[in-house]
N, C-alpha and C positions, 0 to 999 in steps of 0.2 A: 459191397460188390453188387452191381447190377447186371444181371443176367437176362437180355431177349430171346426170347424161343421164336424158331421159324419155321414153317414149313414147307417144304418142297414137294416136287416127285423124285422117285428112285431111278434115275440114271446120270449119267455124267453130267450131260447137256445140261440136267437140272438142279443136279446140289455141287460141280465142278466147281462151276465160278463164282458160291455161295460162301462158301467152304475159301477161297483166296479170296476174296474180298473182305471175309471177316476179319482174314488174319491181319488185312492190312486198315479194315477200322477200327478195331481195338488197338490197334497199335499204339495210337496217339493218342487213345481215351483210357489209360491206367483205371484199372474198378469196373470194365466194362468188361464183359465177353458174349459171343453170340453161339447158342443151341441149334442145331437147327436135323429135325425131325423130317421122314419121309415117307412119302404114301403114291400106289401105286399109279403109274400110267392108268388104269380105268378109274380110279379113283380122282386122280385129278381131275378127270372130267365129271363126274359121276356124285362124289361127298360131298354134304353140304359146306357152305363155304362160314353159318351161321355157328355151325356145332365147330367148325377148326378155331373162330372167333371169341371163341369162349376161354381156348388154351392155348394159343400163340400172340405171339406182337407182330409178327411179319408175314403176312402169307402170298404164295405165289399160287394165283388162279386163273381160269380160263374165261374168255372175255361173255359167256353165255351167263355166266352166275351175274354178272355187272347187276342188272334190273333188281333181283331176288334183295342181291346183297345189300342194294340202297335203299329199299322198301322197307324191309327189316334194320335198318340203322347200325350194321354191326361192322360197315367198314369207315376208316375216317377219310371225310372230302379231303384230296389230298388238295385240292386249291386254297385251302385254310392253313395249312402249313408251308406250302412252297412256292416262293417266290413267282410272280404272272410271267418274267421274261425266261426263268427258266422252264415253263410249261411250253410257251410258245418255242422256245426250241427245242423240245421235244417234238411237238406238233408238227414245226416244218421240215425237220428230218425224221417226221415217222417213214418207215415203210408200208406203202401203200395203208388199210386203214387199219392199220394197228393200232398208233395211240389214240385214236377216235373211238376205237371197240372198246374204250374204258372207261366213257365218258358216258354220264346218265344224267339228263333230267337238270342241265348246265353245269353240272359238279365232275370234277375229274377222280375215279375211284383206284387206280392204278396207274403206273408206268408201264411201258411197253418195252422190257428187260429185252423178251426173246420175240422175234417174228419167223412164221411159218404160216403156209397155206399147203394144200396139197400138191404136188409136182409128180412129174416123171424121175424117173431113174435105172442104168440101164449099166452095163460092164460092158465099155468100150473094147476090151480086151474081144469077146464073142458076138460082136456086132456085124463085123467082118467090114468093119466100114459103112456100112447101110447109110440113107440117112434114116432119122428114126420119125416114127408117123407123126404128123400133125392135125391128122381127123381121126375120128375113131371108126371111119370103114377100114381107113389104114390099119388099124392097128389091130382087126380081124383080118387081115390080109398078111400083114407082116408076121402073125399068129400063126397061122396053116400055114406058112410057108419057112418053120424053122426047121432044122434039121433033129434028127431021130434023137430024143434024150434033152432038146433044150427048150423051154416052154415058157410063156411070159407069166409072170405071179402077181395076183393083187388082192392085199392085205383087206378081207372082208371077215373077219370077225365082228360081232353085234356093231359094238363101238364104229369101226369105222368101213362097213359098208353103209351105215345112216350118214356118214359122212363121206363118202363119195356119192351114195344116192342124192344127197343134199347137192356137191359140186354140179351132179350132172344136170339136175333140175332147174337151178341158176343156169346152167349153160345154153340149157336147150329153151328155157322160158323167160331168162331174164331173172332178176331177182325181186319182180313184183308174183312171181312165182308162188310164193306165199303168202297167205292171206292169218294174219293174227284172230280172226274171228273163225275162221272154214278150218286153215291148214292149205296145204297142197294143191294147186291147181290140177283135176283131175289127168285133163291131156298131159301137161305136162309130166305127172306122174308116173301113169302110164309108159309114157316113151322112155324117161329115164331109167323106168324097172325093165322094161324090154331091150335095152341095150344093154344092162347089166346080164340078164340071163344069157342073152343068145352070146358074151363073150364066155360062159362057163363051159363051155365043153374043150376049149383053148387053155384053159387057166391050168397051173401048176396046183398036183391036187392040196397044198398043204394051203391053199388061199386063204377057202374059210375059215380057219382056223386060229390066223395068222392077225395079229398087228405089224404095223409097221417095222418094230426094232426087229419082231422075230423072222421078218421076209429078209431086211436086210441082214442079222444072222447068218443066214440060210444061205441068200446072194454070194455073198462075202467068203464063202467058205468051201463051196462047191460050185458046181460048174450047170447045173440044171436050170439055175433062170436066168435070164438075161436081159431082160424087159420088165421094168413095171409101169405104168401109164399114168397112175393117180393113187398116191400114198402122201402123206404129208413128211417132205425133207427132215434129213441128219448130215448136217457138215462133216461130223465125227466120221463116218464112215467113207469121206474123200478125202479127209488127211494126209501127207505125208508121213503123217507118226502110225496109222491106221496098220493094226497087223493084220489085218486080211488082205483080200484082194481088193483095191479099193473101188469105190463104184464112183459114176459121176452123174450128176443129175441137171435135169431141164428143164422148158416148159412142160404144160400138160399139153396131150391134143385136145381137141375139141371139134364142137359141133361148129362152129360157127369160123375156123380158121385162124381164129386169134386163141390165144389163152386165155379167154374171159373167166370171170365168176369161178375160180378153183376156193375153193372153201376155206378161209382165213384161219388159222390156228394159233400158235404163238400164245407164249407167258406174260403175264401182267404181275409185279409185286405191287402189297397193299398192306395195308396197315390194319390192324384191329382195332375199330372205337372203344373195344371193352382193355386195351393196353393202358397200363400206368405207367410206359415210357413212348408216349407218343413220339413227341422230339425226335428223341435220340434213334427212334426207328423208321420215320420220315428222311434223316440223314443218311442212315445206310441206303436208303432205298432213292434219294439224291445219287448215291455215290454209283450205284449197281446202274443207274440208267445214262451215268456222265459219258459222253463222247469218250473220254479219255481212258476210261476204265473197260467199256466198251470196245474198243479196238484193241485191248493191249489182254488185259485180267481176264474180262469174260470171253473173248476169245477163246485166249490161251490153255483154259483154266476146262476147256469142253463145251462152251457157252456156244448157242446161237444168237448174236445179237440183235436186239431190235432197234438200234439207231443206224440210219440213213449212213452217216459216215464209215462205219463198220463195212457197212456190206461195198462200200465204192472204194477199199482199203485195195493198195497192191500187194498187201504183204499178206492179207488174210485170204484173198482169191489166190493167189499163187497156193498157200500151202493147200486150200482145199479142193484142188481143179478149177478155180474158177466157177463153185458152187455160188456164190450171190451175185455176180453178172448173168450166169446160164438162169436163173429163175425168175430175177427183178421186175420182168415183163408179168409171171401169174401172180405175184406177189401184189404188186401194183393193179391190179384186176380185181384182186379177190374179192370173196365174196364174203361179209360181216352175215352169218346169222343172226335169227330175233335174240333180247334178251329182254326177253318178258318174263314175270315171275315162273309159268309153265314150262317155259320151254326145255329147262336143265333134264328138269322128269320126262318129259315128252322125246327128249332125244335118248335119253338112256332105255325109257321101255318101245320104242318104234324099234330101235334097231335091233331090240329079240325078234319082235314080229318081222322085219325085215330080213332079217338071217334066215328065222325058218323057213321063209318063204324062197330064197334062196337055197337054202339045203333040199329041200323038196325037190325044185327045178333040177341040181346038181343030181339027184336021186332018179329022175325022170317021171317026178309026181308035179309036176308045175302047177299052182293056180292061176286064174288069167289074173295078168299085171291089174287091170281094173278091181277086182279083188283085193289085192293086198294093198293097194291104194285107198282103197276107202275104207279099210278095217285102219290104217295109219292114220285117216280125217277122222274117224269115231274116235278111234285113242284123243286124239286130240281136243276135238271139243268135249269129249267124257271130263278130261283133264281141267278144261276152261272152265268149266260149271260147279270145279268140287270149291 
């Protein structure tokens, strides 16, 4: 018997179509079965991806570890095991740059299973029709002006207000934004951080507190938000199967009028160099990126797909509102973070410091934006020199 250990994150999206896929590769392979273990939404961003390489053959990770991971030799080039023509079509139906966020240094280190960037999302039901902002004076406007009890929400716990800070920064500067030697273009920084605070006195108070799944939660179940502007999408929760209330989601607004630079998210599966069934775990991980499995299994199964075909399906936008037509435009914009060996550490301890500095402001203790921007450049080159 041979047994592949995987690992995932803990939610549907992510061990759904893991979990029916296996069933149906073991199927044909008698003596074969697949494990597969889970670790959490901050953790998928956050653990190394060295130390899961030690005890898995499969792993599904976030495209910022790419750099670390190749440096350290612990994932296999997936361009040594899988056929050139089927890489290129991966590549030409990536969405937007998804399968390119897994690519380091000529060698391809993952598939692009699942694609995600940050979006809007809002309950048509208490919109009242509006249309919804497409700048973010808008969307300070559209703010003060909801009625008593409904407030817009946006999910800034540590984790992903650095990643909406990140969005806004790319939006407002471009994504030469970021300098690999410095960090953060100060102006730029600045402006981003002060758009963040001056929307807190608007926000629904469980903001900071909140990730994405637990706003949508909240959305889904009660009647107090109605608005979010920039969280990174869940299909699941515009379902027709969806037991809540379902939401539907958009582009982002933005600075600039288009939905540029929303900050790239989305799963990559990869393989462990340290596996003794390489093969046979390159083939699962053939099968989980196939068009065909893709529109149909991973779909079905909870999955957000990351092939191009998926998201232009009539049968997968009907059942989820037309969630991969309404986003395609910030998807195709997004914006790929560094993935320098630093950067994995560098975004998990900025966005302590950025939250507190946030909590502060929500407090009525603000430090000037300039401030917490250059204590994020010192973390950073602190980081670069160890």
């Amino acid at each position: 018997m041979v047994t592949l250990k995987g690992m995932t994150w803990n939610h549907e999206r992510g061990y759904g179509p893991l979990l029916r896929l296996s069933e149906r590769f073991v199927a044909g392979r008698p003596g074969v079965r697949i494990e597969w273990d889970r670790r959490s939404l901050k953790d998928f961003g956050d653990y190394p991806v060295d130390a899961l390489a030690e005890a898995y053959d499969i792993l599904l990770i976030d495209h910022p570890h790419v750099g670390i991971s190749a440096m350290q030799g612990v994932l296999a080039p997936l361009d040594d095991w899988i056929p050139r023509d089927f890489l290129d079509v991966q590549a030409m139906h990536s969405v937007g740059p998804s399968h390119r966020s897994y690519a380091w240094a000529g060698r391809q280190w993952a598939l692009a299973v699942d694609a995600a960037a940050q979006v809007s999302c809002y309950r048509p039901d208490l919109t009242g029709g509006r249309r919804l902002p497409v700048a973010w004076t808008e969307v300070r406007e559209w703010a003060a002006s909801l009625n008593a009890g409904r407030r817009v929400g946006w999910p800034l716990c540590p984790t992903d207000a650095m990643c909406s800070f990140l969005s806004l920064c790319a939006n407002l500067g471009g994504e030469a934004f970021f300098d690999e030697r410095e960090g953060i273009a100060p102006e730029t920084g600045v402006a981003a951080l002060e758009l963040m605070q001056a929307m807190l006195p608007h926000l629904h108070e469980s903001s900071l507190a909140s990730n994405p799944i637990q706003m949508y939660d909240r959305m889904s179940a009660s009647d107090d938000i109605v608005y979010v502007p920039l969280a990174f999408g869940y299909t699941n929760y515009a379902r027709t199967s969806f037991a809540g209330r379902r939401l539907r989601f958009g582009d982002i607004p933005s600075a600039t009028g288009r939905p540029d630079r929303s900050l790239l998210g989305g799963v990559g599966i990869a393989v462990s160099a340290k596996s003794a069934h390489i093969p046979l775990a390159v083939a699962f991980a053939m099968l989980a990126a196939s068009p065909e499995a893709q529109r149909t299994d991973y779909y079905d199964a909870g999955g957000q797909p990351g092939h191009a075909s998926a998201w232009e399906d009539e049968r997968t936008n009907a059942d989820s509102g037309g969630f991969f037509r309404a986003t395609r435009e910030t998807l195709e914009r997004s914006y790929m973070r560094p993935r320098t060996a630093i950067f994995p550490a560098y975004q998990e301890q900025a966005g302590l410091l950025l939250h507190e500095a946030l909590v502060r402001a929500r407090g009525g203790r603000p430090s000037p934006a300039a401030t917490t921007v250059a204590a994020l450049n010192a973390l950073y080159r602190e980081l670069a020199r160890v």
